[in-house]
C-alpha positions as a Markdown table, in Angstrom:
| # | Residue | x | y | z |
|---|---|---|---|---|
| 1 | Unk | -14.0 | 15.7 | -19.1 |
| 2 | Unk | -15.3 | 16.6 | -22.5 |
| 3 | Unk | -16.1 | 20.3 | -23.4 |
| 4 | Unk | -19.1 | 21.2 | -25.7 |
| 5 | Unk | -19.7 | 24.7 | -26.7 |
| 6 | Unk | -23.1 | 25.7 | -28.0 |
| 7 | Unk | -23.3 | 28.6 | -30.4 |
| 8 | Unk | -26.8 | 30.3 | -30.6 |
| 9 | Unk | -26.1 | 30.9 | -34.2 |
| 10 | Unk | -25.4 | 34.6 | -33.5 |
| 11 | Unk | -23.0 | 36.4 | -35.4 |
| 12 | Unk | -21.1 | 37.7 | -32.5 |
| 13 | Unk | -20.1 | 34.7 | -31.2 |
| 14 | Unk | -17.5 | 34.2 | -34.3 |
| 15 | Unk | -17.0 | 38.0 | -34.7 |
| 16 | Unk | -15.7 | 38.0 | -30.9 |
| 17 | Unk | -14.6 | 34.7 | -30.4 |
| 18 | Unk | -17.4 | 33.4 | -27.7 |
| 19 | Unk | -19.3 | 30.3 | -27.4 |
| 20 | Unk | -23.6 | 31.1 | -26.2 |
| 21 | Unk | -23.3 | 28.2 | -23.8 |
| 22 | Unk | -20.5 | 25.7 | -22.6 |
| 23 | Unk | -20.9 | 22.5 | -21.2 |
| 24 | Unk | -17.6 | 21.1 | -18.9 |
| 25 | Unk | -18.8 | 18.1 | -17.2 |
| 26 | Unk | -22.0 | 18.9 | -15.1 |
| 27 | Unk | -22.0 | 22.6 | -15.7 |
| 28 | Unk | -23.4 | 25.0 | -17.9 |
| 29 | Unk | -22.0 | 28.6 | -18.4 |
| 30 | Unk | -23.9 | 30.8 | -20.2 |
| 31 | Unk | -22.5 | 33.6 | -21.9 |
| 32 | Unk | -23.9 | 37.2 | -20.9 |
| 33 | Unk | -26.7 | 37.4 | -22.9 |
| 34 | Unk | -28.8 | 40.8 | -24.2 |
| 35 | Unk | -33.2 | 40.9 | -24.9 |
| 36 | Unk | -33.0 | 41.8 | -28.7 |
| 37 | Unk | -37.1 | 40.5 | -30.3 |
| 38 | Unk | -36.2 | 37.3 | -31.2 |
| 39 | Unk | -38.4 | 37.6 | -34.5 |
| 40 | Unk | -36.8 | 41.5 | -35.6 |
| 41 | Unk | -33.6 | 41.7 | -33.9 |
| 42 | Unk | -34.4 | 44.9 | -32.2 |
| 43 | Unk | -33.9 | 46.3 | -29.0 |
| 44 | Unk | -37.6 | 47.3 | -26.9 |
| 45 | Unk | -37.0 | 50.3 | -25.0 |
| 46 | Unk | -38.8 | 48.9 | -22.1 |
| 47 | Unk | -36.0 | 47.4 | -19.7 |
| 48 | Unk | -38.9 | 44.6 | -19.0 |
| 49 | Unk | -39.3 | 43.7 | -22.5 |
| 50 | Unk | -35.7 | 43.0 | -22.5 |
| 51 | Unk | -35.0 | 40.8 | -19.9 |
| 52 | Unk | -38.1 | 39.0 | -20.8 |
| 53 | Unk | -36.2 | 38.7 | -24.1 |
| 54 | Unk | -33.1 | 38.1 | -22.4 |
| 55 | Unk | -34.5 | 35.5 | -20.1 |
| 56 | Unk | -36.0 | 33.9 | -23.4 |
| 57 | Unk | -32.6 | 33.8 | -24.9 |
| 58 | Unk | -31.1 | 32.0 | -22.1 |
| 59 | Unk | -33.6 | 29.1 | -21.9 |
| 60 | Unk | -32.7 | 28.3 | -25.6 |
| 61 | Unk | -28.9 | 28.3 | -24.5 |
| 62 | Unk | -30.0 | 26.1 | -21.4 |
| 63 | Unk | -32.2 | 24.0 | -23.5 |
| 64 | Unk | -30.0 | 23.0 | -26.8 |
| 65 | Unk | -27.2 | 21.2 | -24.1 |
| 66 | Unk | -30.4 | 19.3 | -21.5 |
| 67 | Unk | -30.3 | 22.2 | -19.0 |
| 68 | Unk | -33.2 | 24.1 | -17.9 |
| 69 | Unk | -33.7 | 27.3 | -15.1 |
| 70 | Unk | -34.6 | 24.5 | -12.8 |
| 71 | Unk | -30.5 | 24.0 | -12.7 |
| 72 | Unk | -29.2 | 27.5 | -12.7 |
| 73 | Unk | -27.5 | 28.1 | -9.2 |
| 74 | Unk | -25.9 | 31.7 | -10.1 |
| 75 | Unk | -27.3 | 34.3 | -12.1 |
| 76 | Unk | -26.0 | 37.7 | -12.8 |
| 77 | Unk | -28.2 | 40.8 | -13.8 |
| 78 | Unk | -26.9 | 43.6 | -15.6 |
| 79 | Unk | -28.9 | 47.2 | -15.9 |
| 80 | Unk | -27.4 | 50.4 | -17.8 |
| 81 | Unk | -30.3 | 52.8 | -15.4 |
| 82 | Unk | -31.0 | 52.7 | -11.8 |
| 83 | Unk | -34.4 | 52.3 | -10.8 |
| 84 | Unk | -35.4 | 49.5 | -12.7 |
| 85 | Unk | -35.2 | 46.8 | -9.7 |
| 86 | Unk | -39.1 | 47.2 | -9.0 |
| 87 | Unk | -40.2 | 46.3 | -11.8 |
| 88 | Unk | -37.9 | 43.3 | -12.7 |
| 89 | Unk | -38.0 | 41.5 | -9.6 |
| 90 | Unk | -41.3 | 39.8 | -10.6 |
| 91 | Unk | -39.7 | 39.0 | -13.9 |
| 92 | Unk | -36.9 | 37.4 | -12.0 |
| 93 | Unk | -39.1 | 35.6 | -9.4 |
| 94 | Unk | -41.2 | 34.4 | -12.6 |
| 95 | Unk | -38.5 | 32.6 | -13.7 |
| 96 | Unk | -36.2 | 31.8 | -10.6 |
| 97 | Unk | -38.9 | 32.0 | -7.6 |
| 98 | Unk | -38.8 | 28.6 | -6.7 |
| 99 | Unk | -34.8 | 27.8 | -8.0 |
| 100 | Unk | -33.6 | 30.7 | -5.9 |
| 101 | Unk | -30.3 | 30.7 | -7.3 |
| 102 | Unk | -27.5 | 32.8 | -6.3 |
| 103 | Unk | -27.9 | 36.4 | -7.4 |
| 104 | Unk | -26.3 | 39.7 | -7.8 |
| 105 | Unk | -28.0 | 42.7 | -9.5 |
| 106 | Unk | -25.5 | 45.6 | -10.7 |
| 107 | Unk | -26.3 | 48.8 | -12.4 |
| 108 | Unk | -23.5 | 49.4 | -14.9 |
| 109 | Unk | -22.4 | 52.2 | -17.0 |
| 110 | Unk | -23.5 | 50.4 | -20.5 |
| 111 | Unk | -23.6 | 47.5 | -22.6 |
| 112 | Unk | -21.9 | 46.4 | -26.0 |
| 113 | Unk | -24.3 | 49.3 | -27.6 |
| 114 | Unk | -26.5 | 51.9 | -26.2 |
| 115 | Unk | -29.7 | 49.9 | -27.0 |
| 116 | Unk | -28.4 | 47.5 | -24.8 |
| 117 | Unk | -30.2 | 48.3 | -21.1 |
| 118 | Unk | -30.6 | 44.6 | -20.0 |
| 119 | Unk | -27.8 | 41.4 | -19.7 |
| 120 | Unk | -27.7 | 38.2 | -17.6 |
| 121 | Unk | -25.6 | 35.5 | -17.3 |
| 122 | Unk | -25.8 | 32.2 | -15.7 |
| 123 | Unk | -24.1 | 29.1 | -14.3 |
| 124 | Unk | -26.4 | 25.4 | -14.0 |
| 125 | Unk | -25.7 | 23.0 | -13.1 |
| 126 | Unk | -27.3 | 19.2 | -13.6 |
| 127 | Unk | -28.5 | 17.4 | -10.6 |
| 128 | Unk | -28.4 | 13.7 | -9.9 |
């Protein structure tokens, strides 16, 4: 079984030696992926703006191999504050409502940098 790995072009994928997305077979792994703008790089403040962006991120990394959210069966949220569930459930269920994947939701001490206040990660995977 062939593995592909798809980069998104970022320079942390060679500066820490990850791949954005790899393919094995039917499955897509997705690395843990951040909601910098995609147009100025920058981190919002607003923990919605960034999973938005996050979430944005991730259909590009699902996209480039012939995946889509409509194959994700896990996803895992990442939040550096408590308190932010409220308001991103309807970002989730924007995306997921009707894939209902797996899920688990943790509130974590911090991210690769302190602008960081949002990461996900998925798994797809293609169905015949």
């Amino acid at each position: 079984m062939e593995r592909k790995l798809h980069s998104s072009g970022s320079p942390w994928e060679a500066r820490a030696g990850y791949s954005r997305a790899v393919v094995q077979g039917d499955w897509c792994f997705v690395a843990g992926t951040t909601g910098p703008d995609p147009e100025t790089g920058d981190f919002p403040t607003a923990v919605v703006l960034q999973a938005r962006n996050a979430l944005g991120h991730v259909e590009r990394a699902l996209d480039a191999p012939g995946f889509s959210f409509a194959a994700v069966v896990r996803v895992v949220y990442y939040v550096t504050e408590p308190g932010h569930m409220d308001a991103l459930c309807p970002v989730f269920a924007e995306v997921f409502g009707d894939v209902r994947p797996a899920a688990t939701y943790l509130e974590v001490a911090g991210l690769a940098a302190p602008e960081m206040t949002f990461e996900v990660e998925v798994t797809a995977l293609k169905r015949s």
